[in-house]
C-alpha positions in Angstrom: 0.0 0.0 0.0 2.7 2.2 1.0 4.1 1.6 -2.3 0.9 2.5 -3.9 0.7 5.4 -2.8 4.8 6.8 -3.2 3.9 5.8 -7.0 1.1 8.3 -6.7 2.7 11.1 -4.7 5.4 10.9 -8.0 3.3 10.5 -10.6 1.2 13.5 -9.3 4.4 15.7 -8.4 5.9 15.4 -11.9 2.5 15.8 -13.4 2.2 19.0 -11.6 6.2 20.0 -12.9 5.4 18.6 -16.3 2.4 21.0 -16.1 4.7 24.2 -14.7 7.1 23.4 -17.5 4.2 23.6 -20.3 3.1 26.4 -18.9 5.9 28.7 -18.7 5.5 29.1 -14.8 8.5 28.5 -13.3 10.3 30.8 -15.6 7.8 33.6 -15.0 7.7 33.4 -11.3 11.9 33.6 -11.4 11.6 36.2 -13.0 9.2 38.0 -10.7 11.8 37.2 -7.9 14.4 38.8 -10.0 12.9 41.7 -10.7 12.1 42.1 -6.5 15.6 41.7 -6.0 16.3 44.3 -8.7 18.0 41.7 -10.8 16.8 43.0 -14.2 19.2 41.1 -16.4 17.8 37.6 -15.0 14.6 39.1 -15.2 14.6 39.8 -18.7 16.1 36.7 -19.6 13.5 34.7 -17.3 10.3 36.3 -18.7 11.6 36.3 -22.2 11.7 32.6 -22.3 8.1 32.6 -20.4 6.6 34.6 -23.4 8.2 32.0 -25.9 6.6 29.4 -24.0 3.5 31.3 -24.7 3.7 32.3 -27.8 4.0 36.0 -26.5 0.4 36.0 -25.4 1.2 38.1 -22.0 0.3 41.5 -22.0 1.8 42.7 -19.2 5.2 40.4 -19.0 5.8 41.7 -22.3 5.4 45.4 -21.3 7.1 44.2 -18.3 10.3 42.6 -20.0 10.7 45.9 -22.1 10.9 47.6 -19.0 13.6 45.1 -17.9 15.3 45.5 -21.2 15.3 49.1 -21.2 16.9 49.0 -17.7 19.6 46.6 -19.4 20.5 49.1 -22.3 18.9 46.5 -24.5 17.3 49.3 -26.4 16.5 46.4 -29.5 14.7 44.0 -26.9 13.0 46.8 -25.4 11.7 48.2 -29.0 10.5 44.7 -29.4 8.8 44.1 -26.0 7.2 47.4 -26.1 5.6 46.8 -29.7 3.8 43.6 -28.3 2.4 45.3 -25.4 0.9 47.9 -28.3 -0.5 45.5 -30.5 -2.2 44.1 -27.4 -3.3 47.3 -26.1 -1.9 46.9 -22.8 -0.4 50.5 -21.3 -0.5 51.5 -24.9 0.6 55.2 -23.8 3.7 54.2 -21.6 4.1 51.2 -24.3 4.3 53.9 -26.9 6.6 56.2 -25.3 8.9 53.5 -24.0 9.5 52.3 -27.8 10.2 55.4 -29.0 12.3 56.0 -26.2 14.5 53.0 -27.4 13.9 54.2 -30.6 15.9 57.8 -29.5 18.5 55.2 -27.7 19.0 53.1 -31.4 19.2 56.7 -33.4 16.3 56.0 -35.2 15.3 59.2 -35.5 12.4 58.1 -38.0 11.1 55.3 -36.5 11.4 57.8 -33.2 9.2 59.7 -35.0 6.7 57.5 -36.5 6.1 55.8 -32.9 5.5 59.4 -32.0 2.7 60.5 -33.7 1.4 57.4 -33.7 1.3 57.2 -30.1 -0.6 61.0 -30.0 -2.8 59.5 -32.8 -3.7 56.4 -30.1 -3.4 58.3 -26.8 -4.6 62.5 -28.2 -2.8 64.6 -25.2 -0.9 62.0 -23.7 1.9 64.1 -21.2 5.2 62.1 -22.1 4.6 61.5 -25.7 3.8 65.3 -26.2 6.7 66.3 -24.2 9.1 63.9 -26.3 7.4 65.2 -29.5 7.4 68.9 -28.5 10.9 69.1 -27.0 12.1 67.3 -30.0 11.0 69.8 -32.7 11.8 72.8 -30.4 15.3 71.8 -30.6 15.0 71.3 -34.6 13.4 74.6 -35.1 16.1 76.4 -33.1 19.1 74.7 -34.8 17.3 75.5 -38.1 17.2 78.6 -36.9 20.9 79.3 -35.7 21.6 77.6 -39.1 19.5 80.9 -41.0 16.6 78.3 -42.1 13.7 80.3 -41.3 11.6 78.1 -43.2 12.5 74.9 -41.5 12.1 76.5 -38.3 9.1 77.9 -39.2 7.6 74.3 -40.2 9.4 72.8 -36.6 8.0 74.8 -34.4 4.6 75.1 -36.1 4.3 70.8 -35.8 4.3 71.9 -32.2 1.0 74.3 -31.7 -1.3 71.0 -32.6 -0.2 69.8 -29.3 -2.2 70.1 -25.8 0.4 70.9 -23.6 0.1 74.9 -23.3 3.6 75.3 -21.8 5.0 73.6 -25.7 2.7 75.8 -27.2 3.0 78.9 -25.5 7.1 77.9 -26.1 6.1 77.5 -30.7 4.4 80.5 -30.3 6.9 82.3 -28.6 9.6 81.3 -30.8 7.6 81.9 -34.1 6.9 85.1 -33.2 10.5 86.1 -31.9 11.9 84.7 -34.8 9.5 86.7 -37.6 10.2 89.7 -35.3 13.7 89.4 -35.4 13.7 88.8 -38.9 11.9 91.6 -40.3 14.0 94.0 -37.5 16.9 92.6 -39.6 15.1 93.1 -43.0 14.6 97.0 -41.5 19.0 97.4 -40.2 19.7 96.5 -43.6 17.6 99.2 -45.8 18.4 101.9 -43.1 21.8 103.4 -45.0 19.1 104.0 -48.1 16.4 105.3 -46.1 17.6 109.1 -47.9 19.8 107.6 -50.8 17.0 105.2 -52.1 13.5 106.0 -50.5 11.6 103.8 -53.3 13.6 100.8 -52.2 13.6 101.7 -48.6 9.8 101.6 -48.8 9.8 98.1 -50.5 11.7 96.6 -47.9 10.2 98.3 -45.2 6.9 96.7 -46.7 8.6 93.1 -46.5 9.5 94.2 -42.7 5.9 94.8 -41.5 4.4 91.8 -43.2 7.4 90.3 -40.9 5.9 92.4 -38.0 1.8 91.7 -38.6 3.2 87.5 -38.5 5.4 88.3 -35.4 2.4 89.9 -33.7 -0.2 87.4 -34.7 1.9 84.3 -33.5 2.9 86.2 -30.2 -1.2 86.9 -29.8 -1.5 83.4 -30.0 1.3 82.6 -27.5 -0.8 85.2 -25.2 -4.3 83.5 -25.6 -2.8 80.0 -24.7 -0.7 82.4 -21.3 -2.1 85.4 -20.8 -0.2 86.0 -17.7 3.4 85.4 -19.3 5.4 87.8 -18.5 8.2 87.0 -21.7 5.2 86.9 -24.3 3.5 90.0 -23.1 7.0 92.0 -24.0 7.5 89.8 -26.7 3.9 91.8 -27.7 4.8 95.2 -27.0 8.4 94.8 -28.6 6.6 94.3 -31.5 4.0 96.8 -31.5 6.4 99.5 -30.8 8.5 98.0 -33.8 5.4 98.4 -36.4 5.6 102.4 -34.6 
């Protein structure tokens, strides 16, 4: 009888292993002890061969194991991870920003992109994916603007007044109107020596000036409607109306 029942005890224990094994359990819950012990690197590699075991059908340990990568400097891992947790919908606005975080981390600067707007298109508003958006083209516009691409700056910065976030977009305006303002202040220091010599000229490119001004003012009116109380935008205002003078 004893027998019996030892034969049972073991055919039930390695049923119950057999079972763990199948199911990808053991390797999931080492990795949740890894990760409590801040052990992300056997995390990672723990819950990565969980989701292989199931076919990557785990939300969460996939967002989860991007995280683990990301903390790893295994930006491609993380990229990965972070994509699966999207398709599943699972944290799809932290998903989103944590790709294109990687993304940033791998220099892909398109992709960076792409997971960008993608993720505003998803999540409309959401706080990190504006800020990474936003920050991103302020910095474009201004070095297309220390570079004398007005243009270029011009289309950065305007990719930024779609946004929510009314410190970005008080920050576009701002800059759109400082840089029309400065440029028709420089349109006006270059016809001043033939303000006597050359008035029909003067006047012509005292005319390109003001259209410079009447932008200036209308972007910095915008900046003021989205803060009224900002103290740089209201003088960025009256610099300009005093210019137009």
């Amino acid at each position: 009888m004893k027998k019996v029942l030892l034969l049972i005890c073991v055919s039930l224990f390695s049923t119950a292993l057999f079972a763990q094994e199948a199911t990808g359990a053991a390797e999931k819950n080492a990795g949740n002890e890894a990760w409590r012990a801040k052990n992300f690197k056997e995390a990672f590699t723990n819950w990565e061969k969980y989701l292989e075991i199931v076919n990557y059908s785990d939300a969460a340990c996939a967002y989860n194991t991007a995280v683990a990568a990301d903390r790893i400097d295994n930006f491609l891992a993380a990229e990965k991870y972070f994509e699966i947790a999207i398709q599943k919908r699972y944290k799809v606005g932290d998903a989103y920003f944590g790709k294109a975080k990687a993304q940033d981390d791998l220099k892909k600067e398109t992709e960076m992109l792409a997971t960008l707007e993608a993720g505003l298109k998803a999540v409309p508003g959401n706080a990190k994916l504006e800020s990474m958006y936003g920050n991103y083209f302020l910095k474009k516009g201004l070095e297309a603007q220390k570079a004398g691409n007005l243009s270029k700056a011009v289309e950065q910065y305007g990719k930024i007044t779609t946004l929510k976030n009314t410190s970005l977009k008080t920050k576009a305006y701002t800059a759109l109107g400082s840089l029309h303002f400065n440029n028709g202040a420089s349109i006006l220091q270059k016809a001043s020596p033939i303000a006597n010599s050359d008035k029909e000229k003067y006047e012509a490119e005292k005319a390109k000036a003001m259209e410079e001004f009447n932008e200036a003012l209308k972007q910095a009116n915008q900046a003021l409607a989205v803060s009224p109380e900002d103290a740089d935008v209201k003088q960025l205002v009256t610099n300009i109306k005093n210019a137009m003078k």
